[in-house]
C-alpha positions as CSV (number, residue, x, y, z in Angstrom):
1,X,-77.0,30.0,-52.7
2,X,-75.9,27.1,-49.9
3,X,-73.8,24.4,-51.7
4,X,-75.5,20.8,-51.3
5,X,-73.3,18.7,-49.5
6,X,-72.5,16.8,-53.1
7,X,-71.2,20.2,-54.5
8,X,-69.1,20.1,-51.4
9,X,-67.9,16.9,-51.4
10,X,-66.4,17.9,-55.6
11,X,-65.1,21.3,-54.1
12,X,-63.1,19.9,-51.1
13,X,-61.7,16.8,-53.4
14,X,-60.9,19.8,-56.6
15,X,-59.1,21.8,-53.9
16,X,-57.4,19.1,-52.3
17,X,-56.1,17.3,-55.3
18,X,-55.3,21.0,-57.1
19,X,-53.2,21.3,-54.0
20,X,-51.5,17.9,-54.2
21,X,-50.5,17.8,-57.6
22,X,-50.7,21.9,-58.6
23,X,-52.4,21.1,-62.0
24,X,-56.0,21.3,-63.2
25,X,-58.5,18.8,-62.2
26,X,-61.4,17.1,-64.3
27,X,-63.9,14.6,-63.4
28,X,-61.9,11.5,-64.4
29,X,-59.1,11.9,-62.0
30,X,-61.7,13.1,-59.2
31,X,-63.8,9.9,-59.5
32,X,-60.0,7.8,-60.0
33,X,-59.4,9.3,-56.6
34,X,-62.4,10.0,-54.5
35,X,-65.4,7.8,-53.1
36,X,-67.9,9.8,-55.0
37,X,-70.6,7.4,-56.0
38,X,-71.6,9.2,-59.2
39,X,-71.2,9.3,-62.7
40,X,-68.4,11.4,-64.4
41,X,-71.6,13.6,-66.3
42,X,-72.6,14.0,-62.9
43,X,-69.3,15.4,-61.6
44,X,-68.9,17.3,-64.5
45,X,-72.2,19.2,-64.1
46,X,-71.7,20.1,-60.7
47,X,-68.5,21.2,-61.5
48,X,-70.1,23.3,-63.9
49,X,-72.9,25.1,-61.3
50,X,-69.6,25.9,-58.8
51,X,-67.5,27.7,-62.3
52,X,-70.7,29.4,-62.1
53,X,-71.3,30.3,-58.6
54,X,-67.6,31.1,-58.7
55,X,-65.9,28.5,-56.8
56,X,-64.0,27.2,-59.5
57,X,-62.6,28.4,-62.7
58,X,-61.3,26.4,-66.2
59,X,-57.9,27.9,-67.2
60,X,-57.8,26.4,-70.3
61,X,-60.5,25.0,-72.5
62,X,-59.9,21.3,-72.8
63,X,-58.7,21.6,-68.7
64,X,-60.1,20.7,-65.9
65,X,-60.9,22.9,-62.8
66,X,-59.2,24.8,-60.7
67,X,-60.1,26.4,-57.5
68,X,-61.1,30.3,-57.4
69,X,-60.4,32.6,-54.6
70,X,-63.8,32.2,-53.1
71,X,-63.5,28.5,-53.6
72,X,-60.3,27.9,-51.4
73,X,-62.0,30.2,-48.5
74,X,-64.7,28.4,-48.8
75,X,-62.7,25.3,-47.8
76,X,-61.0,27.0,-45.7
77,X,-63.7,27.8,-43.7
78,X,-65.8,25.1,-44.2
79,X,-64.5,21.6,-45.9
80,X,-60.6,21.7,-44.3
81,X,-59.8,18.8,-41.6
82,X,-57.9,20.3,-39.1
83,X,-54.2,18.8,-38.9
84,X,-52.4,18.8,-35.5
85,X,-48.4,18.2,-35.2
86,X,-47.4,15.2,-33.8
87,X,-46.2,15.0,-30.2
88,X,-42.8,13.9,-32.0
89,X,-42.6,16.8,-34.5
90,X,-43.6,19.5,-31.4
91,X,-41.2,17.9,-29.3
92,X,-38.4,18.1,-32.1
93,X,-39.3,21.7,-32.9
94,X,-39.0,22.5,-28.6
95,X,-35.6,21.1,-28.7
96,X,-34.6,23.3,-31.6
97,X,-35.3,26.2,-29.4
98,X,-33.7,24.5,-26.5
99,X,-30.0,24.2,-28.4
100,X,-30.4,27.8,-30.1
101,X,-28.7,30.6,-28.3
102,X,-30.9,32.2,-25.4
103,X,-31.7,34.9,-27.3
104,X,-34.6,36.7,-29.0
105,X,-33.3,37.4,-32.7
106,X,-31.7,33.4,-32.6
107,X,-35.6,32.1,-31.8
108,X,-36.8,34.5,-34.2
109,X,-34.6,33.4,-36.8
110,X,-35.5,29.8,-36.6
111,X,-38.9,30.0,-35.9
112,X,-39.1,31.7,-39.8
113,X,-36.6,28.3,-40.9
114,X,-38.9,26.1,-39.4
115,X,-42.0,27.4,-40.5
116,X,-40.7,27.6,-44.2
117,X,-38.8,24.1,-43.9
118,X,-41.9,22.3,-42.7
119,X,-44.1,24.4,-45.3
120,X,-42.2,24.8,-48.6
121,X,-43.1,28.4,-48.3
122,X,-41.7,31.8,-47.2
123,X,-41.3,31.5,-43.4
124,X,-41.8,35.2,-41.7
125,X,-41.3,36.8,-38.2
126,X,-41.1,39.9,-37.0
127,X,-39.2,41.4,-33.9
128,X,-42.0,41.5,-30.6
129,X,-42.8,45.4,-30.7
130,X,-45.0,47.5,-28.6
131,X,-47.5,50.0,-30.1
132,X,-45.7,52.6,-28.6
133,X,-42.3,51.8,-26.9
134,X,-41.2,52.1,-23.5
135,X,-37.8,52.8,-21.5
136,X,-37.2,49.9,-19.3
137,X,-33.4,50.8,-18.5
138,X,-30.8,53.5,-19.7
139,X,-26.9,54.4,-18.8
140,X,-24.6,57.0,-19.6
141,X,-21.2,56.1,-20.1
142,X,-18.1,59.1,-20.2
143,X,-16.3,58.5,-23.3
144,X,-13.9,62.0,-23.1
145,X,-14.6,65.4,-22.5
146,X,-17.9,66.5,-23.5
147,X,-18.4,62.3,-25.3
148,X,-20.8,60.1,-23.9
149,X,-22.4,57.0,-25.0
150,X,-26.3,56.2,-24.3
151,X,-27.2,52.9,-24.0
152,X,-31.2,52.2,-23.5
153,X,-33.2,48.9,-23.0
154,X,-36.6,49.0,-24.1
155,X,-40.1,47.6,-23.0
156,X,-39.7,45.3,-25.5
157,X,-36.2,44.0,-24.5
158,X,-34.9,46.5,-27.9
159,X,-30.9,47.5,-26.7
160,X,-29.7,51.0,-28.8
161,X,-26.6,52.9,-28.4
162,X,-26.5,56.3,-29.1
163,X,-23.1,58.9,-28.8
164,X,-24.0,61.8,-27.4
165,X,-21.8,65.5,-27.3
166,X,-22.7,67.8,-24.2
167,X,-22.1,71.2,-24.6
168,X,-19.5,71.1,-22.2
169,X,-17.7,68.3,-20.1
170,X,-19.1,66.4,-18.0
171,X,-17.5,63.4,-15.8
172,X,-18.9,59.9,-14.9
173,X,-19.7,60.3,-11.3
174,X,-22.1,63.5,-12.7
175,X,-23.6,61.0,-15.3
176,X,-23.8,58.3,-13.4
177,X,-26.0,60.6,-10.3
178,X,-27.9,61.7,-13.3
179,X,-28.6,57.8,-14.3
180,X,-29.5,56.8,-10.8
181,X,-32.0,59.8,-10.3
182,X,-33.8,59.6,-14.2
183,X,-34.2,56.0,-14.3
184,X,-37.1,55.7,-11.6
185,X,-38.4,58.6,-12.8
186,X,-39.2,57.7,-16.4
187,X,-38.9,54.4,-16.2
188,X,-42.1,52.9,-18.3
189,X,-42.8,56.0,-20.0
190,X,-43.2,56.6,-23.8
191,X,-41.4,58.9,-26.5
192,X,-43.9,61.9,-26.1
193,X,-44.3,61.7,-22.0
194,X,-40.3,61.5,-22.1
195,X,-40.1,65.0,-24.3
196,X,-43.1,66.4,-22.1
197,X,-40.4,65.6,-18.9
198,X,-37.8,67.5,-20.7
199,X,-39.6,71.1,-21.3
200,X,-39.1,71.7,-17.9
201,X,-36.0,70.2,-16.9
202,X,-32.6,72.0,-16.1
203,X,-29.9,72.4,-19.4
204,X,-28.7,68.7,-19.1
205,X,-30.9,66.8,-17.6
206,X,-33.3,68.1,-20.9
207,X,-30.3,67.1,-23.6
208,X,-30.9,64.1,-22.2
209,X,-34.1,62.9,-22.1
210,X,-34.4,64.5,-25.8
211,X,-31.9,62.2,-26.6
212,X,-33.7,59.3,-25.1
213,X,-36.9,60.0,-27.0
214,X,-35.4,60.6,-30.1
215,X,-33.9,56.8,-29.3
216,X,-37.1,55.5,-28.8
217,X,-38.2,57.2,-32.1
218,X,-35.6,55.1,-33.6
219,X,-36.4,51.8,-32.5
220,X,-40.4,52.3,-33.0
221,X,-39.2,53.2,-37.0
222,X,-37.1,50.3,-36.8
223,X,-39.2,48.0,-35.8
224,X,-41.6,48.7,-38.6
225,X,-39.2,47.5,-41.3
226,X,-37.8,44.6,-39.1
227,X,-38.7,41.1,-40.7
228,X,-37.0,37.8,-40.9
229,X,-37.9,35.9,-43.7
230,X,-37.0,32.4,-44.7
231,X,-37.4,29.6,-47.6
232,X,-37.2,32.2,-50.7
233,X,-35.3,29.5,-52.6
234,X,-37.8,26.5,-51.7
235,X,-41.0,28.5,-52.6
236,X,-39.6,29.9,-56.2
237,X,-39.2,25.7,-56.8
238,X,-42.4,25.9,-56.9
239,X,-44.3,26.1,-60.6
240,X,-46.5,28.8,-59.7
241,X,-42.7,30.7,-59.6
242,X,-42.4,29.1,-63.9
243,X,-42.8,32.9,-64.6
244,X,-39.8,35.1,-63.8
245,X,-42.3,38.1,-62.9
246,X,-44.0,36.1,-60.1
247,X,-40.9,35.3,-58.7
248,X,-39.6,39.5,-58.6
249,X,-43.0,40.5,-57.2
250,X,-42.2,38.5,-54.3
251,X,-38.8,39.4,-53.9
252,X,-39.5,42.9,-54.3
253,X,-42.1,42.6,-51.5
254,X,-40.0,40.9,-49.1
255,X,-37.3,43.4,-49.8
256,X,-39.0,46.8,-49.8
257,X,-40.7,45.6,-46.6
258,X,-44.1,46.1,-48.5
259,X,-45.5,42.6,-47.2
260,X,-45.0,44.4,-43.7
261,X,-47.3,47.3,-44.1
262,X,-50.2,44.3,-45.0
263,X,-49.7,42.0,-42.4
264,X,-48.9,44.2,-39.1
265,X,-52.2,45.7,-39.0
266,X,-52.9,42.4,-38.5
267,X,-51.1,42.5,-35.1
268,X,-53.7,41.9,-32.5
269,X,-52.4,39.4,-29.8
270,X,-55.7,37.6,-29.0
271,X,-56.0,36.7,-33.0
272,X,-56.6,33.1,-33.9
273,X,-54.7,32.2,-36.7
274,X,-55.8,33.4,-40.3
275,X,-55.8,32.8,-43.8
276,X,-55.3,35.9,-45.8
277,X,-56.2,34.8,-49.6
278,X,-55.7,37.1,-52.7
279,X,-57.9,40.2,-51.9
280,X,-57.7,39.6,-48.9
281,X,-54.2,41.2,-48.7
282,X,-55.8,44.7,-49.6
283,X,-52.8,44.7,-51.9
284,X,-52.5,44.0,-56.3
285,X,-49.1,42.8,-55.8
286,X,-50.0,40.3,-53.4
287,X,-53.0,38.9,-55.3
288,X,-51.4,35.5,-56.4
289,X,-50.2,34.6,-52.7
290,X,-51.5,33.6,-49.8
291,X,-50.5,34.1,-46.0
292,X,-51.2,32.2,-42.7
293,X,-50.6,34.3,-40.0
294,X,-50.3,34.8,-36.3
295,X,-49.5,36.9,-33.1
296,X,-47.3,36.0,-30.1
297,X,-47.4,37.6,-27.1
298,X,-44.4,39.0,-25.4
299,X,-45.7,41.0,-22.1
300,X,-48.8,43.1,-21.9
301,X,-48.4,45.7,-24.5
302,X,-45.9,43.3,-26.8
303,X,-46.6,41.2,-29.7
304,X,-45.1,39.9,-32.7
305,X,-46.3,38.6,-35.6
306,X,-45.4,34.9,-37.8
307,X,-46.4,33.4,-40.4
308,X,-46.1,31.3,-43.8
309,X,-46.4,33.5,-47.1
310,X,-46.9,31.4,-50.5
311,X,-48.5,30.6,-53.6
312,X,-52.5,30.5,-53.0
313,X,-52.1,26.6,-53.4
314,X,-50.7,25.9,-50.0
315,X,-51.6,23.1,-48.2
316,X,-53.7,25.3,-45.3
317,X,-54.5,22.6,-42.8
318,X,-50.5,21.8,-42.4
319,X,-49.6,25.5,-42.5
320,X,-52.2,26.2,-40.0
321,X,-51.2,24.0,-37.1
322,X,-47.6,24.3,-37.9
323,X,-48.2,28.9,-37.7
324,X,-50.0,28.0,-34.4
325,X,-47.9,25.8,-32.6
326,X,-44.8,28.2,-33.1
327,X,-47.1,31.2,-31.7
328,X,-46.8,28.7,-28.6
329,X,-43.7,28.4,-28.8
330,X,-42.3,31.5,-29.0
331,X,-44.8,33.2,-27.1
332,X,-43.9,30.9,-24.4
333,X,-40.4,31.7,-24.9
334,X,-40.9,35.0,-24.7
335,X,-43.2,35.1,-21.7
336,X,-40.2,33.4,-19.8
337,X,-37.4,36.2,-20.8
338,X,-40.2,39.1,-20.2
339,X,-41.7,37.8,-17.1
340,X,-38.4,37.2,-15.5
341,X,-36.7,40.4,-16.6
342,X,-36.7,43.1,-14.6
343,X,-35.9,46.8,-14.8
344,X,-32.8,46.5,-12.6
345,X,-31.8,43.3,-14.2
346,X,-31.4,45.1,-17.4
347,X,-29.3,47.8,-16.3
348,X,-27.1,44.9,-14.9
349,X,-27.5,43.9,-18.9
350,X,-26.4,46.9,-20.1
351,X,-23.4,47.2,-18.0
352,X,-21.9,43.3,-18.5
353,X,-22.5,44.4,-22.4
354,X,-19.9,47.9,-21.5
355,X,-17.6,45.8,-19.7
């Protein structure tokens, strides 16, 4: 059943004052508000015809109404103005990035303060990861006798160290040759084409490219679990966080990396943003939040995700532009450091970090 554009108007104006104030809304304090030209009966019955089609719901008898699930996607989809940010507010945020240390972790960390400053809600981030990562760079540095330290940049600009023990010694002039012949070699290739190199490779040359897929293995678990989250003690101000339990189930989320295993199969780079509501989350401890959510880009195969994650009364429109402009931002950011970065620059990172 299509809503008539009255049924609408009284589910944009429940939603938007629900959102405003967080408590239940009746026809009084709709018509005290809104231009809506009709009685309070009026109001009252349509209110009554969207409890019934399941936009909005009466939490306690003598209440007024509060938006369903179905009702705030509804608006969402439908009713919402778009908000933009201010040319003064983006150019504030740019200039946050500007004076942060040149590096990805520092953006990623205040791109999650910002978002949850300028929301009220849990700002989140995760790390730019490929679907399957990629040696850019790798050195082997002689620590003593058979000792030697493994140092790999990624695809995604990921830097591991590993120690390695050869079976017998081997000097840095033989690890360095060994460097300077693998690196062009596998350079751009992925965990499994790295092992399929080392099946029929000689003794050492095999130790090591097992070692540098096993590294790879490493960062791709790592960067499953990876998230930087911020604004846990503005959203639990909130009184949808009144109840202790509420509170838990989102700390327990956040902390057991549960939230991650929702939102990174939403991971696909040319993804607007979107509104994840309740159910939509696929998940029963996530049923009383909502999430905005967006990809950046950070080369070809790499992408990140951010976002806001709240209460389902959020104020959308504001969350919305504010998740999409720092997609910009850091995608932009990003672009820079990946499009300038080449493979022999980061070996020349990897040795200024060893000296």
């Amino acid at each position: 059943m299509e809503l008539t554009e009255r049924q609408q108007s009284i589910l944009k104006y429940v939603v938007e004052e629900y959102i405003r104030t967080g408590r239940a809304v009746g026809s009084k304090a709709l018509l005290e508000r809104f231009p809506l030209g009709v009685s309070s009966a009026t109001v009252r019955n349509e209110m009554g015809v969207l409890e019934t089609l399941d936009y909005l719901q009466q939490p306690h008898t003598s209440a007024g109404r509060v938006p369903t699930e179905r009702g705030l996607r509804y608006y969402v989809e439908h009713l919402m103005q778009a908000v933009e940010l201010s040319p003064a507010e983006q150019i504030m945020i740019s200039h946050q990035f500007r004076q942060v240390e040149q590096q990805v972790a520092s953006w990623l960390k205040l791109a999650a303060a910002v978002l949850a400053n300028a929301s009220g809600n849990v700002g989140l981030v995760t790390p730019p990861r490929s679907r399957v990562e990629r040696l850019r760079h790798f050195e082997l540095i002689n620590l003593r006798g058979r000792l030697a330290l493994l140092v790999l940049v990624t695809q995604s600009s990921a830097i591991h160290q590993s120690l390695l023990e050869f079976s017998e010694p081997v000097d840095q002039t033989t690890l360095s040759a060994l460097s300077q012949r693998l690196n062009p070699e596998i350079r751009w290739l992925d965990r499994e084409q790295i092992e399929r190199k080392a099946r029929g490779a000689s003794p050492l040359v095999a130790s090591v490219l097992r070692w540098i897929a096993e590294a790879l293995h490493y960062i791709e678990r790592q960067q499953r679990s990876e998230l930087y989250a911020e604004g846990l003690d503005q959203v639990i101000r909130q009184p949808e966080f009144a109840r202790g339990d509420m509170a838990r189930a989102l700390l327990e989320l956040l902390r057991g990396g549960m939230i991650l295993s929702v939102l990174l199969p939403q991971l696909e780079p040319s993804d607007d943003v979107r509104v994840l509501i309740g159910s939509d989350l696929h998940l029963r401890e996530l049923r009383p939040f909502s999430v905005v959510v967006s990809a950046y880009r950070a080369g070809d195969e790499i992408s990140g995700l951010l976002g806001v994650l709240g209460p389902q009364r959020m104020a959308y429109a504001r969350s919305i532009s504010m998740v999409r402009y720092l997609a910009h931002v850091i995608s932009h950011l990003m672009q820079e450091l990946y499009g300038e970065t080449e493979a022999t620059e980061s070996g020349d990172a990897v040795k200024e970090m060893l000296n």
